[in-house]
C-alpha positions, -999 to +999 in steps of 0.1 A: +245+208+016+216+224-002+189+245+007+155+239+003+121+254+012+102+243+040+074+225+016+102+210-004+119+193+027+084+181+037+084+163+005+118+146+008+114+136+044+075+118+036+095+103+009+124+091+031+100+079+062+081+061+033+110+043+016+138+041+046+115+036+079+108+002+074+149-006+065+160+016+095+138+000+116+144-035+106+183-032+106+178-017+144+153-045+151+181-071+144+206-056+171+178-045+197+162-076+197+123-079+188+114-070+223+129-034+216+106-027+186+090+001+200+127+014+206+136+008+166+103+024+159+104+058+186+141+061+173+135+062+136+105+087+141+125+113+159+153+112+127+123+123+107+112+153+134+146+163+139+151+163+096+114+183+095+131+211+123+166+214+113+171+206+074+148+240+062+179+259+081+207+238+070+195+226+039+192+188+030+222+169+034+242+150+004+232+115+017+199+121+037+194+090+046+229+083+059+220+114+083+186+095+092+207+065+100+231+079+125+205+100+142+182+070+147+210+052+157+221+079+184+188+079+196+187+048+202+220+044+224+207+071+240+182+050+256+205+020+261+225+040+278+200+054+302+182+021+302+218+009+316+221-019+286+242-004+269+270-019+274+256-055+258+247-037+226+272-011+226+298-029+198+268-040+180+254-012+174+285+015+167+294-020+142+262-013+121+265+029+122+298+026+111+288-001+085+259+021+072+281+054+070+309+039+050+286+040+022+298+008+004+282+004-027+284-038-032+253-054-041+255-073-010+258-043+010+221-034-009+208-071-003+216-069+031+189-041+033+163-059+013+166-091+035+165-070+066+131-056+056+118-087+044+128-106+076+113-077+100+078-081+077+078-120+080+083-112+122+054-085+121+032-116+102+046-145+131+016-166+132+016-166+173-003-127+165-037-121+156-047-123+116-055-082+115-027-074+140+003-085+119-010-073+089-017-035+106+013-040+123+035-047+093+014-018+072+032+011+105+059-006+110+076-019+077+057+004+054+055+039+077+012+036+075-002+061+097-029+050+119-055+066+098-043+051+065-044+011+081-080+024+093-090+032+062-073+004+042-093-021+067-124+002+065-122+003+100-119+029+129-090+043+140-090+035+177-098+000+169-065-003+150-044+013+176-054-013+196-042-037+173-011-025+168-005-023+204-013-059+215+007-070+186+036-051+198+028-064+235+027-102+225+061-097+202+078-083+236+063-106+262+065-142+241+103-124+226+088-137+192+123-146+175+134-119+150+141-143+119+128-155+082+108-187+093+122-222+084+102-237+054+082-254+075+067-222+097+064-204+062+025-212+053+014-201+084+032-164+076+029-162+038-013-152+039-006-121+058+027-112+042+007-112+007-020-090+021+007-066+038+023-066-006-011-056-019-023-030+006+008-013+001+005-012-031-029-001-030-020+033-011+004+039-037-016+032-066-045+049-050-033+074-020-060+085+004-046+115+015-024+140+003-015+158-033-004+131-051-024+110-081+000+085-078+029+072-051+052+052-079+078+046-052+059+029-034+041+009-058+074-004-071+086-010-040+056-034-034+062-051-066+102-053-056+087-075-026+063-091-041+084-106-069+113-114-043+084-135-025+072-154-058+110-162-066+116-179-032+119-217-035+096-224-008+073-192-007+071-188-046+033-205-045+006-203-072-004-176-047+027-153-049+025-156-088-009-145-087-003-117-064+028-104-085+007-107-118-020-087-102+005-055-091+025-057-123-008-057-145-021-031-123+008-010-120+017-008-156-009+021-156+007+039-133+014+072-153-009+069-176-035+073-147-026+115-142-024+142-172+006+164-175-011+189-150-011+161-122-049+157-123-066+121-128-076+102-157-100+072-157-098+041-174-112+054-205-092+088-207-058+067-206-034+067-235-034+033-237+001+031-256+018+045-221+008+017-201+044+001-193+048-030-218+073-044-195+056-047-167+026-061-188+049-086-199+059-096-164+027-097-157+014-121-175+046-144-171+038-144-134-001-150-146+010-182-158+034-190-131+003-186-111-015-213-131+003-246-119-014-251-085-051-265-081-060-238-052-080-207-070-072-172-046-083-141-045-055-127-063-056-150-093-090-135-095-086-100-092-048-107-116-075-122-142-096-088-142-065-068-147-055-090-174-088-086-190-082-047-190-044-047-198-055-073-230-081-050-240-075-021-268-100+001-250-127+008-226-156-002-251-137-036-263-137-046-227-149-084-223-169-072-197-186-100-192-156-119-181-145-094-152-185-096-139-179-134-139-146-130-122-161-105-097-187-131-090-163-155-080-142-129-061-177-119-041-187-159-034-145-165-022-139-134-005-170-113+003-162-077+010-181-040+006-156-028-018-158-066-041-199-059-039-194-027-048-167-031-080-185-059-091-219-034-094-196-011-115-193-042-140-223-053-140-233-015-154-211-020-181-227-051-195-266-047-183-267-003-176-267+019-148-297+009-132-289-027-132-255-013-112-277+009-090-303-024-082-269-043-070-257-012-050-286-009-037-288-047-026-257-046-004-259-049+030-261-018+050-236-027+078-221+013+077-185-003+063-185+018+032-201+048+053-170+069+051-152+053+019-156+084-007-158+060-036-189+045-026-207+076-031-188+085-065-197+054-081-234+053-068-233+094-079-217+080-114-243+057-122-270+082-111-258+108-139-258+079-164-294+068-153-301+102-161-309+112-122-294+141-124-301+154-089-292+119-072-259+125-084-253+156-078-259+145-034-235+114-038-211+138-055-213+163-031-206+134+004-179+122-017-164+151-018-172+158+016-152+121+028-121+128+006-090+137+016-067+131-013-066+166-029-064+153-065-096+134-058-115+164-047-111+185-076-122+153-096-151+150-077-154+192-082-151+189-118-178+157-122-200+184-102-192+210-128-200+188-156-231+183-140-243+221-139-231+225-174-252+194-190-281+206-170-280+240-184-279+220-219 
């Protein structure tokens, strides 16, 4: 055992429920049964409670999440038992603690784990569930999502997602949805949703909402662990699953180069462009081309070809520019969205000014989607300053910072206000 502050056990557990939840709960899953998900689920959140009250006192332990396992696990015979089902799941279940806290170290033992967490996202994405269910399902689930980070990766309310979540859970129990990797044939009608489950989880790690961090790299590479497992499957390795690899790998090669040494962030054209991760860029484009033999053009080999545009560029200025507006136009006429309308208005800056990005902003419908996303107002208040609309800005500024709760992001948005005094008083 050692000990460790309060604020330093925080730290490790968020990391644990972030990487481990989804495993504990799939391997759980497979013994309970699908209809006991809400079991697997209640279980692995009260490890995490009980780690949060007792590990500042007796420090963390050697193999935390060995000591997550077996409490989940206990938990969750404590509830067979009561339940009176025990007995049915009773050798099962002591089978896979005892299993777990051995602590072999065989590369089956680890694939085990990875095919467990795979096989509980493809049952989260069974096509007999609603489109935005599975996904927000899969996103608490699978990848430990709070309710408020699904909201805000579907720009939606929060309530409306709880409700999601629990009719997906309802339909799994009541229609016993089987708990198992679909046969090749069932696999289109999963692979769409499992895809979009790959990039938003990437997307909270590249870009984290909430919290103190720049960056979540764990959970960036785990995303690109999945998605490249999906994209070397004989049957689910599709044009698609290329694209969708290319596009995290491209993207994530910037990774560190997106924070300075004091944690704070950098934009595109502050990076050091020689830290970008060459073998992920390399990756990257292998999958890009891997992507290229179907005839079907997605979303991802659209947004994979912007990335590529900025991972082949030497800097900001040498951009082609011009190519990621065309590839944003096609994103916008495929898959329209707020946050496609409102990237594509950032290139379309770059080629044609600020005000041309402003007109475009200004252009897009008003339907209150982006009416709590903090980057709306940033990138409006951005090309305000640039336009030389000083005061403009200096309002978008302020309601972004108003709507952010990722701490690294406020003091961005504190020091862009900053500036803004400072070149006034010029």
């Amino acid at each position: 055992m050692s000990s460790a502050a309060p604020p330093a056990i925080s730290t490790v557990v968020d990391h644990l429920f972030r990487r481990e939840a989804g495993r504990l709960v799939a391997r759980l899953v497979r013994v309970l049964g699908p209809e006991r998900l809400d079991l697997a689920e209640e279980a692995v959140q009260e490890a995490m409670v009980q780690a949060l009250r007792s590990w500042p006192f007796s420090g963390t332990p050697a193999d935390p999440a060995a000591w997550l396992t077996r409490v989940a696990h206990n938990r969750a015979l404590d509830v067979l038992r009561r339940d009176g089902v025990f007995a049915a799941k009773r050798d099962a279940v002591r089978s896979l603690v005892e299993a777990r806290l051995e602590r072999i170290e065989l590369p089956s033992f680890e694939g085990e784990i990875e095919d467990d967490q795979l096989r509980l996202i493809f049952v989260c994405c069974h096509p007999e569930l609603p489109g935005d269910a599975r996904v927000a399902l899969t996103l608490k689930v699978v990848c430990g999502f709070s309710v408020r980070e699904i909201a805000r990766a579907f720009l939606a309310s929060e309530a409306t997602v709880a409700q999601r979540i629990t009719r997906a859970k309802r339909l799994i129990r009541d229609r016993a949805l089987p708990y198992e990797v679909p046969a090749p044939g069932e696999l289109a009608a999963r692979l769409g949703s499992v895809l979009r489950v790959l990039y938003l989880l990437f997307n909270e790690g590249y870009s984290p909402g909430e919290g103190e961090a720049v960056i979540r790299a764990d959970i960036c590479a785990e995303a690109v662990r999945l998605a490249e497992a999906v994209a070397a499957h004989p049957v689910a390795g599709t044009p698609e699953s290329h694209a969708l690899a290319a596009l995290l790998l491209l993207q994530g090669a910037r990774l560190e180069a997106r924070q300075d040494e004091a944690g704070e962030i950098l934009l595109l054209d502050e990076q050091d462009r020689s830290a970008w991760n060459g073998w992920w860029l390399a990756r990257g484009f292998r999958h890009l081309e891997s992507s290229m033999h179907g005839t079907e053009l997605t979303a991802y080999h659209l947004e994979a070809g912007i990335a590529a545009c900025h991972a082949a560029a030497p800097s900001l200025a040498a951009t082609d520019w011009g190519a990621i507006l065309g590839y944003y136009d096609r994103l916008l006429a495929l898959r329209p969205s707020p946050v496609t309308a409102l990237n594509r208005a950032v290139a379309l800056a770059m080629v044609e000014g600020p005000a041309a990005g402003l007109r475009a902003i200004d252009a897009m419908p008003d339907d209150g989607a982006l009416a709590g996303y903090p980057l709306f107002y940033s990138v409006r208040g951005e090309l305000c300053r640039r336009a030389g609309r000083r005061g403009e800005a200096r309002a978008l500024l302020e309601s972004a910072l108003e709507r952010a709760r990722s701490l690294p992001v406020r003091r961005f948005l504190a020091r862009r206000l900053d500036s803004l005094a400072d070149e006034r008083a010029v």
